[in-house]
C-alpha positions in Angstrom: 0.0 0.0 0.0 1.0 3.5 -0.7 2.8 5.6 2.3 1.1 9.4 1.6 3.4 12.4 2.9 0.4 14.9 4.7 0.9 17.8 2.3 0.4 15.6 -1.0 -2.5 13.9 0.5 -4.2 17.3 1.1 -3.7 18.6 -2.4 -4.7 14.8 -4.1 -8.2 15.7 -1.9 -8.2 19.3 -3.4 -7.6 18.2 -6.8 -10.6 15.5 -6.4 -12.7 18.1 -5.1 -12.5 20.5 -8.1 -12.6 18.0 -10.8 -15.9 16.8 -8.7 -17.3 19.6 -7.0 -17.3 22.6 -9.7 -20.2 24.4 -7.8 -17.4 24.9 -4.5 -14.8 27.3 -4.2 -11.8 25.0 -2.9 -8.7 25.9 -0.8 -5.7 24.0 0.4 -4.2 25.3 3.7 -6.8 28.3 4.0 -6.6 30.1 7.4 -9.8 31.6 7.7 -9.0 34.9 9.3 -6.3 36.5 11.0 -3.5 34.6 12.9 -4.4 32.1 15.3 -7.4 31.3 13.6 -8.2 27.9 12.7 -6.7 26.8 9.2 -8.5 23.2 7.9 -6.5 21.4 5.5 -8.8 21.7 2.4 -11.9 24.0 2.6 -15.0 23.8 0.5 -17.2 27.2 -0.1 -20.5 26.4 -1.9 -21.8 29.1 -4.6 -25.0 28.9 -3.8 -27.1 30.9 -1.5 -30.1 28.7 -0.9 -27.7 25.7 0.9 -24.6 27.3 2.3 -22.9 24.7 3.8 -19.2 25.2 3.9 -17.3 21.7 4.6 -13.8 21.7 6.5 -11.6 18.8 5.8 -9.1 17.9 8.1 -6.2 15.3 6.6 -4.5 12.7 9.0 -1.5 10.3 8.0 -1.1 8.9 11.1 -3.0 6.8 13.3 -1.3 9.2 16.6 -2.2 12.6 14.8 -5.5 11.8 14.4 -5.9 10.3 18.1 -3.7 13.9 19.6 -6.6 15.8 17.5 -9.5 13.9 18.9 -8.1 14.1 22.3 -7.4 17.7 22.0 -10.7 19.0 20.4 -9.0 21.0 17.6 -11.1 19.5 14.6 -14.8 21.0 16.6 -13.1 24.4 16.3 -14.1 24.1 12.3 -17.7 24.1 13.2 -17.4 27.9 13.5 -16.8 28.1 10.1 -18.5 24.7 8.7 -21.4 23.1 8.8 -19.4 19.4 8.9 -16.1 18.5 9.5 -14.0 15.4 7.3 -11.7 13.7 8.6 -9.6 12.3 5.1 -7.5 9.4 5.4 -5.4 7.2 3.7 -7.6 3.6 3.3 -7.2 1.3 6.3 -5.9 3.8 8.6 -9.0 4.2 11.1 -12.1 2.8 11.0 -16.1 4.7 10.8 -16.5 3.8 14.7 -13.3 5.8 15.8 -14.7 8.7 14.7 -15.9 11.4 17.2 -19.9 12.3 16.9 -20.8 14.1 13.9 -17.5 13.8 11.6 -17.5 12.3 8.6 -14.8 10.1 6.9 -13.5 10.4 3.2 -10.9 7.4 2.6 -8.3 7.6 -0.1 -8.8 4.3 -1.8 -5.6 2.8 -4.1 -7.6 5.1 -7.5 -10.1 7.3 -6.2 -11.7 9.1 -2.5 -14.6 7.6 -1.2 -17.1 8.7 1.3 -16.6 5.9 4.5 -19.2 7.8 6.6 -21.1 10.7 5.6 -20.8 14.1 8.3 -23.7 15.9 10.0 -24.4 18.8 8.5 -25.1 21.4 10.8 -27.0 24.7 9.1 -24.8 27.7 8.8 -26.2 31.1 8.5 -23.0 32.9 7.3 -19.1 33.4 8.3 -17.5 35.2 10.2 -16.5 39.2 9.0 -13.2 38.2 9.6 -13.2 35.3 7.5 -15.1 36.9 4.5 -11.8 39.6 4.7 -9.3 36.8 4.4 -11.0 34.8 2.0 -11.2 38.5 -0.4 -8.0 39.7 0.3 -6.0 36.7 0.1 -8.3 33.4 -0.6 -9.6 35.1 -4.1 -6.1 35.7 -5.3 -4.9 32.4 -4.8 -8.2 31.0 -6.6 -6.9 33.4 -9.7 -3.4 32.5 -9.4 -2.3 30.0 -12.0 -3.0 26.3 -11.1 0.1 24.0 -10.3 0.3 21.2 -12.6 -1.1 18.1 -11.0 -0.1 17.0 -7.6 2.2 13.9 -7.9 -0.5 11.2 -7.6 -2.2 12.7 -10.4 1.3 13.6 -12.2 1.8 9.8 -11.6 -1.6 8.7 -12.9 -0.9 11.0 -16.2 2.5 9.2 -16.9 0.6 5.8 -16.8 -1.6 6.6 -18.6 0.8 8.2 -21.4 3.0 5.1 -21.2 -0.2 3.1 -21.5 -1.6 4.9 -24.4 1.9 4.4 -26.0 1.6 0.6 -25.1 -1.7 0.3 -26.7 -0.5 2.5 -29.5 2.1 0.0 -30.0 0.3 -3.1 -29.5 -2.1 -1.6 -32.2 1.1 -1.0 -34.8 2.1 -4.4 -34.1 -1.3 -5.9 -34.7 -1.7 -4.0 -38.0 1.9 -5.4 -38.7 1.0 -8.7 -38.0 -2.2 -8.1 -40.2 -0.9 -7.3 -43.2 1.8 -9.7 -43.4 -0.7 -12.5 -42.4 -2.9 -11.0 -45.3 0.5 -11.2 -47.3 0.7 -14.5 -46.9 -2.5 -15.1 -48.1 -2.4 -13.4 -50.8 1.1 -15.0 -52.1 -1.2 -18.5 -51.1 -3.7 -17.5 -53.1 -1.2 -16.6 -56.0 0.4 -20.1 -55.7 -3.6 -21.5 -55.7 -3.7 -20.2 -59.0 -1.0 -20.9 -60.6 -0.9 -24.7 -59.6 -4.8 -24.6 -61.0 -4.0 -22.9 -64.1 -1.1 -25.9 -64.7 -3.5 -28.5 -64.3 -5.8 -26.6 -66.2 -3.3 -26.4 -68.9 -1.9 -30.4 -68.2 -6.2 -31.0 -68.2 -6.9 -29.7 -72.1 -3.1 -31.6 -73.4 -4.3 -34.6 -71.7 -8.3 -33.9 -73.5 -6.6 -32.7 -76.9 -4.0 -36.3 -76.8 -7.7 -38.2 -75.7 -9.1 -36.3 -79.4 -6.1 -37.3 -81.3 -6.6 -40.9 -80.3 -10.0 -40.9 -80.4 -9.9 -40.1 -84.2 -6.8 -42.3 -84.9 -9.0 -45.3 -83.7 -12.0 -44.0 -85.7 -9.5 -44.1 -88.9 -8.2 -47.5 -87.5 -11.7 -49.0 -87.5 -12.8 -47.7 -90.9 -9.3 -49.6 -92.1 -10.4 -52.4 -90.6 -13.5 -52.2 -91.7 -14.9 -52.1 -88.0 -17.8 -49.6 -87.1 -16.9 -46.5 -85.2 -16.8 -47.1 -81.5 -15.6 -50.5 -81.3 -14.0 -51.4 -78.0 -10.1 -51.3 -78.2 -9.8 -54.9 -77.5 -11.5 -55.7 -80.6 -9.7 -53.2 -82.8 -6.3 -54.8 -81.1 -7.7 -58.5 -82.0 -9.0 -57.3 -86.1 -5.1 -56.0 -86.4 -3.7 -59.0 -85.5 -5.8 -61.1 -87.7 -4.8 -58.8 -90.5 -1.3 -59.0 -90.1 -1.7 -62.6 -90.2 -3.7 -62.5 -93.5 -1.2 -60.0 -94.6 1.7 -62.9 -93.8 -0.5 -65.2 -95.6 -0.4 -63.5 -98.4 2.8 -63.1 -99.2 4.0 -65.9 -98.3 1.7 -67.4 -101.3 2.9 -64.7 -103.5 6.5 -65.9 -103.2 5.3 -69.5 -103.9 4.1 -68.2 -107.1 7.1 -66.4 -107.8 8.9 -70.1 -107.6 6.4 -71.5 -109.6 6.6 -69.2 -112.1 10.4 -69.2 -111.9 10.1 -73.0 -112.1 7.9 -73.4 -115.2 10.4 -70.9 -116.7 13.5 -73.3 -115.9 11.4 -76.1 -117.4 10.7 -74.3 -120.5 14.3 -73.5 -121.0 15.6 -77.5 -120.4 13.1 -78.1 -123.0 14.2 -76.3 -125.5 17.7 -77.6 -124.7 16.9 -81.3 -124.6 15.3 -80.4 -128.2 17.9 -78.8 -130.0 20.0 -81.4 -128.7 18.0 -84.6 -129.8 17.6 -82.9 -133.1 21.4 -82.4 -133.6 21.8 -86.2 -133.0 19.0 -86.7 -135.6 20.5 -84.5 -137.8 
C-alpha cells in the first residue's frame, strides 16, 4: 500500500474536489481569518445561496495525529466556520467507529476518494466578517493565481496513462503489422492457388486434346479395318492382329508363285535344250 506524505494527501483531496465539486470554491491550507485562527487542511465554499454549507476537511496520516486531534478537540473548532467536519484518510488507517460524533470520513482508496461515513451537517447562517476579509483579500487571489500542474498522484496517474496509451498504440502498430503480413501471406497463397490450377488446367486440355487425337486415330483404325466406329479397343487390337496374319499369308503365297513361275520358266528353257540337242543327234 502507498505511504502518503500529509501535504500531497491534502492537495490529491483538493484536486478531487474541483474535478468533482465545480459548484465549490476550494482551498488548500486556508486560514480563515487572521493569525491564530483555525486553518483546515482543504476548505470547501458552496456558490449557492439557498444551501450554504461550507465543509472543512481535516487530513491525517497517522494513526497518533488523528488520536492527539481527537483528544485535543481541535477539529470541533471548524464548526465555526463549517457546517461538517471530514476527517480524510489514507484507506485502512482508522475505521467509521473511531470517529468522534458528527464527523465524517473520506478514505483515499488505491484510485479514487470515497465517502466511509457521511458528516452531520449542521445549518450555517454565514461566516464570520473576519473570515469573509481573508477569503477576499487573500483566498480570491490564490483561486486566480495560476493552477500548479497536478499534484504527484495525479502527475503519476498521467505518466501511466501516457505510457499506457503508447503501449496500446504500439500493441495496435504491431497488430496491423502482423495483419498485413498474415494477409500477405494469403495473398502469395492464393497466388500459388492459381498458378498450380491454371497448370492443371493447362496439363487437363493436353491430356483432353491427346484423348481427341486418339480418339480419331482409332476412328481411322476401324474404318481400315473395316470395323464400325466405337468399337471397343480390345477388338480393334484382335482385327489387327488377324490382319497382319492374312497380310503374312499373303505373301507368303505370293512368293510360292514367284517359284512357280520361276520354275515353269526353268522347265521351258531345259526343254528347249533337250530339243535342240536330240535334233542335232538326228541330224
Amino acid at each position: 500500500m502507498r505511504t502518503w506524505k500529509h501535504d500531497e494527501l491534502a492537495h490529491d483531496l483538493k484536486e478531487y474536489l474541483q474535478a468533482n465539486k465545480a459548484d465549490r470554491l476550494i482551498w488548500c491550507d486556508m486560514q480563515l481569518g487572521p493569525a491564530g485562527s483555525p486553518r483546515p487542511d482543504v476548505y470547501a465554499l458552496p456558490r449557492s445561496y439557498s444551501r450554504f454549507l461550507p465543509f472543512a476537511y481535516e487530513v491525517k496520516i497517522s494513526r497518533a495525529d488523528f488520536q492527539s486531534d481527537i483528544n485535543a478537540g481541535k477539529w470541533q473548532k471548524y464548526y465555526a466556520f463549517a457546517s461538517a467536519v471530514v476527517f480524510a484518510v489514507p484507506d485502512g488507517m482508522i475505521k467509521a467507529t473511531e470517529l468522534p460524533n458528527g464527523a465524517g470520513l473520506f478514505v483515499r482508496k488505491e484510485k479514487v476518494w470515497r465517502m466511509a461515513k457521511a458528516p452531520k451537517v449542521n445549518p450555517l447562517d454565514n461566516l464570520p466578517r473576519e473570515t469573509w476579509m481573508k477569503l477576499v483579500m487573500d483566498g480570491l487571489g490564490r483561486l486566480n493565481a495560476p493552477r500548479p500542474a497536478f499534484n504527484a498522484a495525479f502527475q503519476r496517474d498521467r505518466v501511466a496513462r501516457k505510457a499506457l496509451g503508447e503501449e496500446m498504440a504500439k500493441l495496435i502498430r504491431n497488430r496491423e503489422s502482423v495483419e498485413w503480413q498474415i494477409q500477405k501471406e494469403i495473398d502469395q497463397h492464393q497466388k500459388r492457388l492459381e498458378s498450380i490450377r491454371s497448370a492443371n488446367e493447362a496439363e487437363r486440355k493436353r491430356a483432353s486434346d491427346r484423348d481427341d487425337i486418339a480418339a480419331r486415330e482409332f476412328e481411322k483404325l476401324c474404318d481400315l479395318l473395316g470395323l464400325p466406329r466405337g468399337t471397343p479397343a480390345y477388338r480393334i487390337e484382335s482385327a489387327v492382329r488377324e490382319a497382319v496374319e492374312n497380310l503374312n499369308a499373303d505373301n507368303r503365297v505370293s512368293h510360292l508363285l514367284s517359284v512357280i513361275t520361276s520354275a515353269e520358266h526353268s522347265l521351258a528353257a531345259a526343254k528347249l535344250r533337250i530339243g535342240a540337242a536330240e535334233r542335232e543327234r538326228a541330224a
